[in-house]
C-alpha positions in Angstrom: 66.1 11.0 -41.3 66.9 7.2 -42.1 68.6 8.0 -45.7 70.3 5.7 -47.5 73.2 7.3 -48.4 76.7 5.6 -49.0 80.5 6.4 -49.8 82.6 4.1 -50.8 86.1 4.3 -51.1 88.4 2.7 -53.9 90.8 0.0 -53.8 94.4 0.4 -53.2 94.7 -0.5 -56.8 92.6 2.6 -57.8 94.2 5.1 -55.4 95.7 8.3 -57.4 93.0 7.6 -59.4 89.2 7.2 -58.5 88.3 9.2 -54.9 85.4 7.8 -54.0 82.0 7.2 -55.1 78.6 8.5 -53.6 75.3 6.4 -53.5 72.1 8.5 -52.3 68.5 6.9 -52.4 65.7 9.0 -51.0 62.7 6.4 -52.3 60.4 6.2 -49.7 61.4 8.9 -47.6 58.9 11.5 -48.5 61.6 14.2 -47.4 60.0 17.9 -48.3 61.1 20.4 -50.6 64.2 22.1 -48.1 65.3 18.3 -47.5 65.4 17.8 -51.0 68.4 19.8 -51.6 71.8 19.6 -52.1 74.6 21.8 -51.0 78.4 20.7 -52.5 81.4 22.5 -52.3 83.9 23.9 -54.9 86.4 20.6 -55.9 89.2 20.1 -58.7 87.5 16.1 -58.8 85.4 15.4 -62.1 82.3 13.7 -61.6 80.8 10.9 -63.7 77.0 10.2 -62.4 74.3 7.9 -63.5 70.8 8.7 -62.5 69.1 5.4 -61.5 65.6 7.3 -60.7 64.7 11.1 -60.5 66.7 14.4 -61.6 68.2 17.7 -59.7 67.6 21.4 -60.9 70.5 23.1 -60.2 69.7 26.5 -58.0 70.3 30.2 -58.3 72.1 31.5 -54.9 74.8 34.6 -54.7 78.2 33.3 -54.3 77.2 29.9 -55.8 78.1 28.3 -59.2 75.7 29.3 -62.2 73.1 27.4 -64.0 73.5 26.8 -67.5 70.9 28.3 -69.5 69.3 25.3 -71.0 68.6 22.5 -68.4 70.4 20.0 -68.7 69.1 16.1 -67.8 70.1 12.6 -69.1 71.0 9.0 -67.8 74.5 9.9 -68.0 76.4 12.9 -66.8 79.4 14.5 -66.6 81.0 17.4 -64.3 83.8 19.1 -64.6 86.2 20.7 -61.7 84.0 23.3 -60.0 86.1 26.5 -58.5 82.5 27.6 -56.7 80.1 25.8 -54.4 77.1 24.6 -56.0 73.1 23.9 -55.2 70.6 22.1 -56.7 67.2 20.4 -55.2 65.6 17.5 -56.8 61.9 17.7 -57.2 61.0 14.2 -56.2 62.4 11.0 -55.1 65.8 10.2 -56.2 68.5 7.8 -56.4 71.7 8.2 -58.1 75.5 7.1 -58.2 78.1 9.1 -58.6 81.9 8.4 -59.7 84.6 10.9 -58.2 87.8 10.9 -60.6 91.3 12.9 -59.4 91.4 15.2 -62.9 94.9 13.8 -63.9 94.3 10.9 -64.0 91.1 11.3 -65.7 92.7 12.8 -68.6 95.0 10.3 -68.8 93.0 7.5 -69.1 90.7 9.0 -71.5 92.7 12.1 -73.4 90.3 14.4 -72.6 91.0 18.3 -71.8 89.3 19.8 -69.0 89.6 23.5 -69.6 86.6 23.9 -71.4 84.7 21.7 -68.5 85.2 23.7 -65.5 82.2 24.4 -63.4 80.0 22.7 -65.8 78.1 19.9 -65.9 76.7 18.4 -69.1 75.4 14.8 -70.9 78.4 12.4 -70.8 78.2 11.4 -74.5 79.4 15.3 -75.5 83.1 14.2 -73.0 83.4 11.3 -73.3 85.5 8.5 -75.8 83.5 5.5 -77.4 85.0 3.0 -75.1 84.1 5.0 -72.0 80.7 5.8 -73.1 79.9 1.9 -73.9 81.0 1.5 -70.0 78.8 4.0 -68.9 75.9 2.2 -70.5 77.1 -1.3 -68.9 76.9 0.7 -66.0 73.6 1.6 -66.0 72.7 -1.5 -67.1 73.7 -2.8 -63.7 70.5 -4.3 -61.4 72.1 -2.7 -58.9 74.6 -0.5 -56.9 77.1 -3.8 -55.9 77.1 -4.9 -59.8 78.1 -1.2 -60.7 81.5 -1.1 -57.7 82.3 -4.3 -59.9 81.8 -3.3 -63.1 83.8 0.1 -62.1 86.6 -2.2 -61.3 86.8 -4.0 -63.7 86.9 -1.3 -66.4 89.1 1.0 -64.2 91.5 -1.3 -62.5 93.2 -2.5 -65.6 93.5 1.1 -67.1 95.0 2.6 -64.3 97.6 -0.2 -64.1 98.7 -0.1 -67.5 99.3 3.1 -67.0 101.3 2.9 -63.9 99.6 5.3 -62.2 100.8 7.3 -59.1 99.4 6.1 -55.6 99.7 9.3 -53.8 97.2 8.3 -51.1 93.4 9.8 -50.1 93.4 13.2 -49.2 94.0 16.0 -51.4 97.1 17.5 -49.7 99.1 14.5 -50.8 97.7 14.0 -54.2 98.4 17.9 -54.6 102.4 18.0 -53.8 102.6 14.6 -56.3 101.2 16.8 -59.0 103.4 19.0 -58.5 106.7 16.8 -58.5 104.9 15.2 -61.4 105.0 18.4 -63.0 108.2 19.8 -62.1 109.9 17.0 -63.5 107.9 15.0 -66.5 109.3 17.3 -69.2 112.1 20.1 -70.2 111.6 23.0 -69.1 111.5 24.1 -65.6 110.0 27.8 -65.0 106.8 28.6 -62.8 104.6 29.7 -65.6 105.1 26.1 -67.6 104.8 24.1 -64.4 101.3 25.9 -63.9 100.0 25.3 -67.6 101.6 21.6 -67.3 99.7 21.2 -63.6 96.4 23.4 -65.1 96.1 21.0 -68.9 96.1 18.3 -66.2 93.8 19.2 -63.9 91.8 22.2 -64.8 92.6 24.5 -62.4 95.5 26.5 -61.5 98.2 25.1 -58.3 97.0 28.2 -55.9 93.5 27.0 -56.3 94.4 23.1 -55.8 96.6 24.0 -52.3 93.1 26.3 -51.4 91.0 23.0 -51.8 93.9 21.1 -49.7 93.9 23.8 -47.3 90.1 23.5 -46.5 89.9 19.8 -46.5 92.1 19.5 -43.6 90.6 22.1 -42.0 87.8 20.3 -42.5 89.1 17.3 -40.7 90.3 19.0 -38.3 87.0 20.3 -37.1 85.2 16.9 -37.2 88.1 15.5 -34.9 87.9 18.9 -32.1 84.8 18.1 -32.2 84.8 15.0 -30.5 86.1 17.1 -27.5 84.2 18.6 -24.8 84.8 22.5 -25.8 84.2 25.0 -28.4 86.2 24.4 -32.0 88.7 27.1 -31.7 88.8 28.7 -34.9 92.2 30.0 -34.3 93.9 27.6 -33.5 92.0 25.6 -37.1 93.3 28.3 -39.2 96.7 28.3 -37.5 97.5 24.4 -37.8 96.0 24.2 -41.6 98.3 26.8 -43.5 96.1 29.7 -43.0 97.4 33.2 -42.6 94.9 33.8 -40.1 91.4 33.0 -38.6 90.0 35.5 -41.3 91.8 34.1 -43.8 90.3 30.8 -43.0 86.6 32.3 -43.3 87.1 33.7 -46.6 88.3 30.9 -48.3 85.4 28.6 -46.4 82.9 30.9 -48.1 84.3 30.9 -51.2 84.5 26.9 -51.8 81.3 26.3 -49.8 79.2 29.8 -49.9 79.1 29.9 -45.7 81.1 30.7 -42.9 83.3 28.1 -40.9 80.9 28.0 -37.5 77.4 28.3 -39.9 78.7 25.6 -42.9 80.0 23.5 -39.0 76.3 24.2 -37.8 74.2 23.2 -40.8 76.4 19.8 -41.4 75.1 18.3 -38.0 71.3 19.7 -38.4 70.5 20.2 -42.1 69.9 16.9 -44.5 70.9 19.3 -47.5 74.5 18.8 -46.2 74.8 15.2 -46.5 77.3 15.4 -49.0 79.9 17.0 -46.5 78.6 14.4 -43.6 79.1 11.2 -45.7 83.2 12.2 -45.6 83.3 12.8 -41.8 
């Protein structure tokens, strides 16, 4: 199915701070109803998305993030770090583009708290400063996707400069351990319990559930690359180079952050379009 759907990955100048941004457009593609939806994992990265045509109706499915009671739709939106996997289907054609912000440095560049914005998802104007929320309607003011990556820029580049902003690198694991140096030495006061409110005010969620997320991207990784051999994926051996305790602990975490098993989440990114979110980082 001839998709467009996009990832593009910041700048060196935005590393530490922006982690990517997805671009889907289904216009044209008369995908059915299954096609239609969306499967995305658990992740400590807040979400900034502008809906360029088309909505989503977020799904009901055990072991999966909750709807809110009221739907919720406008141009603008705003997700917070999600600790659960999460599904939703849009009804028609769509297109949409969707900014992916490390939580840190999100809060510092615009003061806000994200406690009260875990595993939710709500209209941007109710998060967000004045400033930002004059961006966000450059932003959709843009004729297309190209003119919003430079407008991004140029809002966000400067920002994160003046702030000096750590440059940990791309992948979770690394951004993880810089947090917690960060943390351990930005203020007085050294024991666990106010290193974890210091790490959580930043980014929403607890250390344990941040080196989980590490855990399972490289995992992650690790699968796409075994398999571009000629056997099986050895699930043991996965669990055993990626911090796991064992191959069982491996599958319970995968089916908490993604709400399937290693082999069946494996199976349903190669066949099923509704997994297109995990392909487009492969």
């Amino acid at each position: 199915m001839d998709v467009a759907t996009h990832l593009w990955l910041p700048p060196l100048a935005l590393a530490g701070c922006v982690r990517g941004v997805m671009l889907r457009d289904t216009r044209g593609r008369a995908l059915d109803a299954v096609q239609r939806e969306n499967f995305f994992p658990a992740t400590p990265l807040v979400s900034l998305f502008w809906w360029i045509e088309g909505q989503s109706d977020w799904l009901e499915r055990p072991g999966f993030s909750v709807p809110p009671p009221d739907r919720v739709h406008a141009p603008v939106m705003f997700g917070g770090p999600f600790t659960l996997p999460t599904h939703t289907r849009n009804p028609g054609e769509m297109a949409a583009f969707k900014l992916l912000m490390l939580p840190d440095a999100f809060t510092a560049l615009t003061g806000v708290s994200l406690d009260a914005w875990v595993n939710r998802v709500v209209d941007a104007y109710r998060v967000l400063p004045p400033e930002w929320l004059d961006w966000t309607a450059h932003m959709a003011a843009a004729p297309d996707d190209a003119e919003r990556l430079q407008r991004l820029e140029a809002f966000l580049v400067p920002r994160w400069q003046a702030l000096g902003g750590q440059r940990p690198g791309h992948r979770y694991a690394a951004w993880t351990e810089a947090l917690a140096v960060r943390a351990a030495t930005s203020a007085a006061g050294r024991s666990l319990r106010q290193l974890e409110r210091r790490i959580k005010a930043w980014a929403g969620l607890p250390m344990r559930e941040l080196r989980a997320v590490s855990r399972a991207e490289s995992a992650f990784y690790a699968v796409a690359a075994a398999e571009q051999g000629a056997g099986p994926v050895n699930w043991a051996d996965i669990a055993a180079d990626n911090d796991y305790a064992d191959q069982s602990h491996l599958c319970r975490e995968t089916r908490r952050l993604t709400g399937f098993s290693p082999e069946d989440l494996r199976r349903r990114i190669q066949t099923e379009e509704a997994f297109w979110a995990y392909r487009l980082w492969r």
